[in-house]
C-alpha positions, 0 to 999 in steps of 0.5 A: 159541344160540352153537352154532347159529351163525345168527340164526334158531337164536339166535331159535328157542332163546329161544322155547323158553325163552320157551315153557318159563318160561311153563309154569312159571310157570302151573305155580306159579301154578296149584300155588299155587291148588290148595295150600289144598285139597291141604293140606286133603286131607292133613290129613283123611287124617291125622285118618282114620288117627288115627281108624283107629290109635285104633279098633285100638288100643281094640279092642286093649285090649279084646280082651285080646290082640293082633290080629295073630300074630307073623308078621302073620296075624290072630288069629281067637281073639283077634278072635272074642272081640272080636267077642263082646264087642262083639256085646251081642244075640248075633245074630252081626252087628254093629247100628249102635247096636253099632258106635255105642257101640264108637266112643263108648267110643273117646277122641278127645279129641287129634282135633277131630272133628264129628258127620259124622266 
């Protein structure tokens, strides 16, 4: 406001900082409503990948060898005899109650999961 010399200059900067500081006190308060639930989404995207790294690291285990070459393609030998393995009817698809008991056989004793999980 010293800048602008006039009493209307002085009056117009203080209404901008007015306007300014009003926004971000909605913009807390508001961040301070929504935190419970962005706290709630990160925890369940957390659980999902743990999930998913305990799921790669069973299928891993019973493959007997690594998903993955060294240059980060997918083995296809290593998956198709994982996927043999789990495939228990041997009609080239994999059942619900396939999947049912690979996920089963998978500990998450670390992870506080419930049926819909």
């Amino acid at each position: 406001p010293q800048m602008l010399n006039s009493t209307s200059g002085r009056h117009l900067a203080v209404l901008i900082g007015l306007v300014i500081s009003v926004c971000l006190l909605i913009s807390y308060c508001l961040y301070q409503i929504f935190q419970p639930w962005i706290q709630k989404r990160k925890l369940e995207y957390i659980k999902h990948k743990h999930v998913i790294l305990g799921l790669l690291r069973h299928l891993k285990m019973r493959s007997l060898g690594k998903l993955l070459k060294d240059n980060g393609e997918p083995d296809t030998d290593v998956i198709k005899k994982l996927f043999a393995t789990i495939d228990e009817n041997k009609d080239g698809h994999l059942t619900h109650g396939e999947m049912t008991a690979l996920v089963v056989g998978i500990q998450f004793e670390e992870i506080d999961l419930d049926h819909d999980d």
